[in-house]
C-alpha positions as CSV (number, residue, x, y, z in Angstrom):
1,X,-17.3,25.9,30.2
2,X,-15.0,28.5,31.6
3,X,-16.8,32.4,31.2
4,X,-15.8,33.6,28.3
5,X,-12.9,36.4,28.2
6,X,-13.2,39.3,26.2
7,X,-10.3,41.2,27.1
8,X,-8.2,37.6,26.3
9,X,-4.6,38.5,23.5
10,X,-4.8,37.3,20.0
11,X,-3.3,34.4,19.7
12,X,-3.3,33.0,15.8
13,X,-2.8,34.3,12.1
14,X,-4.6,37.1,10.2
15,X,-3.1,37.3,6.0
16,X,-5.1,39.5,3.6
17,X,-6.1,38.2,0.1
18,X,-5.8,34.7,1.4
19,X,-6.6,32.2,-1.3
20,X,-9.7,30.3,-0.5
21,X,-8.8,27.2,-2.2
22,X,-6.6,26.4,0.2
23,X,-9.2,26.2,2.3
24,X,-11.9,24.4,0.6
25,X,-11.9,20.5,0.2
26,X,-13.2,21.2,-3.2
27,X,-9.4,23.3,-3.8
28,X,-11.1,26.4,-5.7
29,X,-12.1,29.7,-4.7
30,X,-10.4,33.2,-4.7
31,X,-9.0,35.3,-2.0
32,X,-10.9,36.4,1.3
33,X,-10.7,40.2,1.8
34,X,-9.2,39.5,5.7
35,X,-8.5,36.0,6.9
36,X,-8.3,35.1,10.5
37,X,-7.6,32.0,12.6
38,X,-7.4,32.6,16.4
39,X,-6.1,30.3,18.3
40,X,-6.5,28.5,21.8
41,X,-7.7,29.9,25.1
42,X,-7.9,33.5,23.0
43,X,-10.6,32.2,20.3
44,X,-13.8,33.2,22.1
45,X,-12.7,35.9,23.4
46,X,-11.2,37.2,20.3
47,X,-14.5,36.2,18.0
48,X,-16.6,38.3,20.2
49,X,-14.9,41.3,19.6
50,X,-14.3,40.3,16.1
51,X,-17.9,40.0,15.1
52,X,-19.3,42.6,17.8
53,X,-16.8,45.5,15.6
54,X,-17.6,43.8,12.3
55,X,-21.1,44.4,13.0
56,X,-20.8,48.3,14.2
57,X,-18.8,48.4,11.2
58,X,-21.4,47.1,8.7
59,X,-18.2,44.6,7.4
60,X,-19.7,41.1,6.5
61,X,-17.8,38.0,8.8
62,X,-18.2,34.6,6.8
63,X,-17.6,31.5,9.5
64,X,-15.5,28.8,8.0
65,X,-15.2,25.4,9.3
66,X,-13.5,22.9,7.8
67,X,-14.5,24.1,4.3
68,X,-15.8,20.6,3.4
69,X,-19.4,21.7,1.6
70,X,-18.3,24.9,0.4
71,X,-17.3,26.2,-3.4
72,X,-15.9,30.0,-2.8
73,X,-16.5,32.1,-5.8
74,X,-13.4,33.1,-8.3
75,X,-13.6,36.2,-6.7
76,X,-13.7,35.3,-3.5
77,X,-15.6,36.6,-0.5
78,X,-15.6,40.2,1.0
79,X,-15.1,41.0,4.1
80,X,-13.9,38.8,6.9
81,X,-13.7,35.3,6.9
82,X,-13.1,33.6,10.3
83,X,-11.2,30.6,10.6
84,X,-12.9,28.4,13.5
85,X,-10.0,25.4,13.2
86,X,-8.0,26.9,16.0
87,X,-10.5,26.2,18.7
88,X,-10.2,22.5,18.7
89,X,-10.1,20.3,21.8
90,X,-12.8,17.5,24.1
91,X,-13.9,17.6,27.5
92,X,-15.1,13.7,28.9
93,X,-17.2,12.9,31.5
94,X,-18.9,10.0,32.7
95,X,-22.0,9.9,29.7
96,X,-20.8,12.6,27.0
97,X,-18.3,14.5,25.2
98,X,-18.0,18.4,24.7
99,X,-16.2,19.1,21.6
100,X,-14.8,23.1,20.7
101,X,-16.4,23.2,17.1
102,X,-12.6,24.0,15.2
103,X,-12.2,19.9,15.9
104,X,-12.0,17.8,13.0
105,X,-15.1,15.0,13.0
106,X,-12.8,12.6,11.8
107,X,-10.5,13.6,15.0
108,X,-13.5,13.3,17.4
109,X,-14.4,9.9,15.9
110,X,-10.8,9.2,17.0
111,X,-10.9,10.8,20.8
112,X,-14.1,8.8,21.4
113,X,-12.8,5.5,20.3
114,X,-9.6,5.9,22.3
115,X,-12.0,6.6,25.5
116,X,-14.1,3.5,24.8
117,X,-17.4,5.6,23.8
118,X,-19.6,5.1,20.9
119,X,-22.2,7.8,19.1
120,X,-20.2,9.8,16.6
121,X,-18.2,6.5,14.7
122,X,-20.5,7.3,11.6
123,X,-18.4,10.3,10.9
124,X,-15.4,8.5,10.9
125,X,-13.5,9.5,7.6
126,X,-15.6,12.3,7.0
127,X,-13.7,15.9,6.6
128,X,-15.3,18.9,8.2
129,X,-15.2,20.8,12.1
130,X,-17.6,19.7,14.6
131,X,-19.1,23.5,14.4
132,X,-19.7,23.0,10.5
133,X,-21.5,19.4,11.1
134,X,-23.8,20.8,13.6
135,X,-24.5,23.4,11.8
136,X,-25.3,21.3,8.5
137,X,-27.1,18.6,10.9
138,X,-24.6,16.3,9.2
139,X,-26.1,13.1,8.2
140,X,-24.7,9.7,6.8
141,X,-25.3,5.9,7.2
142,X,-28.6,7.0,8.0
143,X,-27.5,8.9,11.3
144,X,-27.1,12.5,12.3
145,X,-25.9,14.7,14.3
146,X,-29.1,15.2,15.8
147,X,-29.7,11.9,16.9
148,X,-26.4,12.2,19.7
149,X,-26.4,16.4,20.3
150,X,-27.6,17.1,23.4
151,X,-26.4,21.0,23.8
152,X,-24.6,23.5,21.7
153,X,-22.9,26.2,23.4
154,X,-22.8,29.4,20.8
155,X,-22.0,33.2,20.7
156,X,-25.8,34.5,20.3
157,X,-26.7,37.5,18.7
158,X,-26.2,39.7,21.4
159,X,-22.2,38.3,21.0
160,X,-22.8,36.6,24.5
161,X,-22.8,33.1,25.3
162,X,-25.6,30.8,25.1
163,X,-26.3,26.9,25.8
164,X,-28.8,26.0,23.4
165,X,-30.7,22.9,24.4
166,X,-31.2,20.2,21.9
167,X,-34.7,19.8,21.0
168,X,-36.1,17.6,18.0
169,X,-38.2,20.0,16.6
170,X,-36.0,22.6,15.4
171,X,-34.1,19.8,13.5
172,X,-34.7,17.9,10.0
173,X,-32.8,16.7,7.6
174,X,-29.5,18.2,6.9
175,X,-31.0,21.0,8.6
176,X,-30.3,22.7,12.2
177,X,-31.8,26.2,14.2
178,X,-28.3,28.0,13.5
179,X,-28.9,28.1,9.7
180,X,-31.5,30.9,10.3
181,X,-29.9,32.4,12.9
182,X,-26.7,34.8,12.3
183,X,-24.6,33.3,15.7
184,X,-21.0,31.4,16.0
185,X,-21.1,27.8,17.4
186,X,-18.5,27.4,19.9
187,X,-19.1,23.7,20.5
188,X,-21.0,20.7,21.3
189,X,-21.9,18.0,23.8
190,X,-23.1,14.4,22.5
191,X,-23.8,12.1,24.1
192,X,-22.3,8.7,24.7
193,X,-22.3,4.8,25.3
194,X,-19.5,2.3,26.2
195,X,-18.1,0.7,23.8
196,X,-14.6,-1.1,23.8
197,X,-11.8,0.5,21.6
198,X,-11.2,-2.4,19.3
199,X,-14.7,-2.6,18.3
200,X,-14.7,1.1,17.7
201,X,-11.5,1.3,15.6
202,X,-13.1,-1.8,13.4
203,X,-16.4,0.1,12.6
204,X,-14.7,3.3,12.1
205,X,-12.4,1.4,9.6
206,X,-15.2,-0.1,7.8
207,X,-16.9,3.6,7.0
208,X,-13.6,4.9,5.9
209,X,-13.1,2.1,3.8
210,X,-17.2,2.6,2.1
211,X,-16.2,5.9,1.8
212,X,-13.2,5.2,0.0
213,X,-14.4,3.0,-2.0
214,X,-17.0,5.0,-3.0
215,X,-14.4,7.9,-4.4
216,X,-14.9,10.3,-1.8
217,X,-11.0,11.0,-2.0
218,X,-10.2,9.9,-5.3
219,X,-10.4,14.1,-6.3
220,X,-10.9,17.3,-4.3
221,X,-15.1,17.4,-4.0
222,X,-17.6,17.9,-1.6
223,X,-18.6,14.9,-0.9
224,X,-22.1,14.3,-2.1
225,X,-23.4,17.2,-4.4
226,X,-27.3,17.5,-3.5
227,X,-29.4,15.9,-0.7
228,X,-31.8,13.2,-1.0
229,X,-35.0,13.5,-1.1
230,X,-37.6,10.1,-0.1
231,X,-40.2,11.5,-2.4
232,X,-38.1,11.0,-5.2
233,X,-38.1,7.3,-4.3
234,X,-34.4,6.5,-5.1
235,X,-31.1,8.5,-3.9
236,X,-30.1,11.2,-5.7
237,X,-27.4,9.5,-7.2
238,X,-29.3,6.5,-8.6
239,X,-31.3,9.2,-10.6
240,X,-28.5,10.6,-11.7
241,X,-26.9,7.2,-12.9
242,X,-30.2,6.5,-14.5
243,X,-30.1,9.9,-16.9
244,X,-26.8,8.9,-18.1
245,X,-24.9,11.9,-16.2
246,X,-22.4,10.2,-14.6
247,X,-18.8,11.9,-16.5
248,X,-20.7,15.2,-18.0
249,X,-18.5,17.8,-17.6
250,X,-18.5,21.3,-17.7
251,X,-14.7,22.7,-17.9
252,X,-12.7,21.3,-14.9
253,X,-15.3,19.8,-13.3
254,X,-17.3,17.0,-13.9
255,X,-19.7,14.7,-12.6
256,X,-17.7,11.2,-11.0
257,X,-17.6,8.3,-13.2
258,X,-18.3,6.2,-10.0
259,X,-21.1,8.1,-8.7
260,X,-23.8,10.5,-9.7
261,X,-24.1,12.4,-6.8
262,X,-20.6,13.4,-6.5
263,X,-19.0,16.1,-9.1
264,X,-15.1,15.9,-8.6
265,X,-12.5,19.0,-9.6
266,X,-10.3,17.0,-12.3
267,X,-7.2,19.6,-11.4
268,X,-8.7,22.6,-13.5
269,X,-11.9,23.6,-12.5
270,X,-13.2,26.8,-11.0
271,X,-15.8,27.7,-8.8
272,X,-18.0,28.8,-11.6
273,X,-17.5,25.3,-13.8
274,X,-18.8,23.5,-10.3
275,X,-21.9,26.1,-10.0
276,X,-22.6,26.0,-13.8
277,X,-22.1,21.6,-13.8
278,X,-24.6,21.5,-10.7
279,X,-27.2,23.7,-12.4
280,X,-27.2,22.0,-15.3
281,X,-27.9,18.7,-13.8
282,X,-30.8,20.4,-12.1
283,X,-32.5,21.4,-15.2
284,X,-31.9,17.9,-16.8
285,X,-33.5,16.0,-14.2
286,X,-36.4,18.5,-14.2
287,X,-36.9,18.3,-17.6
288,X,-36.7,14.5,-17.5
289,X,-38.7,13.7,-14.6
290,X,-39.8,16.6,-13.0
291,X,-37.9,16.8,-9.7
292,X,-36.6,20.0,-8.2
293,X,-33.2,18.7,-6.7
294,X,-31.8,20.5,-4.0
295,X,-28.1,21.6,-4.1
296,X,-26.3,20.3,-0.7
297,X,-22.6,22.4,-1.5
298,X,-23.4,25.6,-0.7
299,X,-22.1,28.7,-2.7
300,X,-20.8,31.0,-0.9
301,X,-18.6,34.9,-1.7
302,X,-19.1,37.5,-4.3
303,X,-21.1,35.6,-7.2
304,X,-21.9,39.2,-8.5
């Protein structure tokens, strides 16, 4: 990667009181404070100084991705939030791919298949930025991000940039070494085998098509609610199924009647019908059985 250039001109959109939920896969959420999306060559650049004046400033920067796990609360977040979906864009060479993190997985899934590499087709279909699934160690059809990462190149907390080796230990399920540390990902090499196109574009299909016909875009959600937990000894949603929660509702949102494990917006809901529906479920399966399930969507802005 090119040295990063701090003195680089804004290139993008900044709008203040920006509605969240147009943001949000979920499609709730109340306005952000200051919303900025730089764009191009300008992003890093830009960012640093961003999050370097935020910081002297004492005013709170929230990183958005691709908004796919999030529920923004009615009253939306103070502060900044930055936009990272500007910075998109691949670099190939002869055993990888470098990804900016604004890049949609779905798109990436795409760029590799129409290079004839394999390693990221179990996103395919998925919504979300490359930044935000390295950051959640993204995980489905038993495969993560941290099986094909091989470096992630950040802004650190000195607002510099860092390569960040990928090492196995500091990874687990659905969780990744950024979560605990306050830095921006700027992208991220996988790594990659050959694979022809065809055979690419026909596995990708078939995980678009699970996902589909599991609901995942029947109404605006977050995909699966809470994470799974092998102690438990069944997924998540099975245990939901089994406790007869599967359509309980809580204003506009409610639990999927095809599948425990995802609560949908029905058109009305708010952010505080999706909070209040995904404690309740929590108590109910403690109180049946005794496991603590753990929320996957996370809650972010001014819950005060």
């Amino acid at each position: 990667m090119e040295k990063i250039n701090t003195e680089a001109a804004f290139q993008g959109s900044v709008r203040f009181n920006e509605p969240m939920a147009s943001h949000t896969t979920f499609h709730v959420g109340g306005p952000a404070d200051v919303w900025v999306r730089p764009e191009g060559s300008s992003f890093p650049g830009y960012a640093a100084r961003l999050l370097q004046t935020a910081w002297e400033e004492g005013v709170p920067v929230f990183i958005l991705g691709g908004g796919a796990n999030l529920v923004v609360s009615d009253r939306g977040i103070r502060g900044i939030v930055l936009d990272t979906t500007g910075w998109s864009g691949w670099q190939i060479d002869e055993a990888s791919v470098f990804f900016y993190a604004g890049t949609s997985v779905d798109k990436a899934t795409e760029v590799c298949a129409d290079h004839d590499r394999a390693g990221l087709a179990f996103l395919a279909g998925m919504p979300g930025s490359i930044g935000g699934a390295i950051w959640m160690n993204a995980r489905c059809y038993n495969v993560s991000i941290s099986d094909v990462l091989m470096e992630t190149w950040i802004l650190n907390e000195q607002f510099e940039e860092e390569w960040v080796p990928f090492r196995q230990e500091d990874f687990d399920y659905k969780i990744s070494p950024f979560q605990h540390r306050p830095v921006l990902i700027l992208g991220g090499r996988f790594k990659t085998t050959p694979k022809d196109r065809q055979s690419l574009i026909e596995e990708m299909q078939q995980y678009r098509n699970d996902r589909e016909a599991k609901g995942h875009y029947t109404l605006p959600s977050a995909g699966s609610a809470f994470k799974n937990n092998h102690a438990f000894g069944k997924p998540t949603g099975k245990i939901i199924d089994e406790l007869g929660l599967r359509g309980l509702s809580q204003g506009g949102a409610k639990v999927a009647d095809w599948h425990g494990n995802i609560i949908v917006n029905t058109g009305t809901a708010t952010a505080r019908d999706i909070y209040v529906l995904t404690e309740i479920i929590k108590k109910r399966v403690k109180e049946a059985l005794g496991y603590e399930l753990d929320c996957e969507i996370l809650f972010v802005g001014d819950w005060s």
